[in-house]
C-alpha positions in Angstrom: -142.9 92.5 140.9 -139.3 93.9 141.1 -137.0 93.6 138.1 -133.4 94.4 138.7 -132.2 95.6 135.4 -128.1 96.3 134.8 -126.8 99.8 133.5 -125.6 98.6 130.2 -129.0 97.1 129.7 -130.8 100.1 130.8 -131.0 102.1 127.2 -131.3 100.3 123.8 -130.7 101.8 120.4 -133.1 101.6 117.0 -131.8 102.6 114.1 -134.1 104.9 112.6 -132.4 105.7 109.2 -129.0 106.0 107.7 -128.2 108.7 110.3 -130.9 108.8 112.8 -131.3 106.5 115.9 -133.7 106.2 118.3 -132.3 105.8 122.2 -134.8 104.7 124.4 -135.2 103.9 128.6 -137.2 101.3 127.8 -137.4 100.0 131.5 -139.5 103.6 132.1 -142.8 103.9 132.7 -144.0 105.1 129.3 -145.3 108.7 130.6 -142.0 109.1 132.1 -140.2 107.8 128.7 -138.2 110.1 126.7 -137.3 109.5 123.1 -133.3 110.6 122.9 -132.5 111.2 119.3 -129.0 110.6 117.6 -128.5 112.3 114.6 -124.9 111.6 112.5 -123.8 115.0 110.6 -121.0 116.0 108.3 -118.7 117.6 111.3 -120.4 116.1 114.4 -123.4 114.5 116.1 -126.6 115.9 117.1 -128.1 114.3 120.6 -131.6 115.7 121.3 -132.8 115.1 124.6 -131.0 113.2 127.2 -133.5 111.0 129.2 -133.9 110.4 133.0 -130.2 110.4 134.0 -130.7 106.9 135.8 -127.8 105.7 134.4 -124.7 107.5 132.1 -125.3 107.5 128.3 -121.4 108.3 127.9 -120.7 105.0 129.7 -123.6 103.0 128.4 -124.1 104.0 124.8 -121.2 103.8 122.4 -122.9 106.3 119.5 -122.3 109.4 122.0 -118.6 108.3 122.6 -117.7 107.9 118.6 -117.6 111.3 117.7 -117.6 114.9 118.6 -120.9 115.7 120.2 -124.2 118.6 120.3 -126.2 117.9 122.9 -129.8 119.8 122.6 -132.6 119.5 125.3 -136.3 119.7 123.9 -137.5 121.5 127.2 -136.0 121.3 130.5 -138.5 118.5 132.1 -136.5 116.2 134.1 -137.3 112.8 131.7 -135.4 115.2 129.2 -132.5 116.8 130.3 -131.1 113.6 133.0 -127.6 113.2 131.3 -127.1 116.8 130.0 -124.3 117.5 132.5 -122.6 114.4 130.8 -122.1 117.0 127.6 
């Protein structure tokens, strides 16, 4: 079965903590899946890992747009480092 699955539903958000969320591809296969953290700071934002690339996080996800940004791969697999370029 096919599911056709829009670019603004493509990642979702958990809220982890106060100032740690989770952003996930959830419409990956899970051993192609990376977990994409958000982390708020005092100055600025950490992102670690950016997931497949499928679709644009600066587009789709409002928490990378709200303030200034780090971006930080884990490794350089491609599930990891899809939207980098973005930051």
């Amino acid at each position: 079965d096919t599911v056709m699955v829009s670019a603004a539903d493509w990642c979702g958000t958990i809220r982890c903590g106060d100032d740690v969320t989770l952003v996930d591809e959830a419409w990956i296969k899970p051993f192609y899946r990376c977990n994409m953290w958000h982390v708020r700071g005092r100055d600025r934002d950490l992102l670690f890992d950016t997931g497949l690339g499928h679709f644009s996080l600066l587009q789709h996800v409002a928490l990378v747009r709200e303030r200034p940004l780090l971006c930080v791969a884990s490794h350089t697999h491609f599930d990891h480092i899809g939207c980098h370029h973005e930051f």
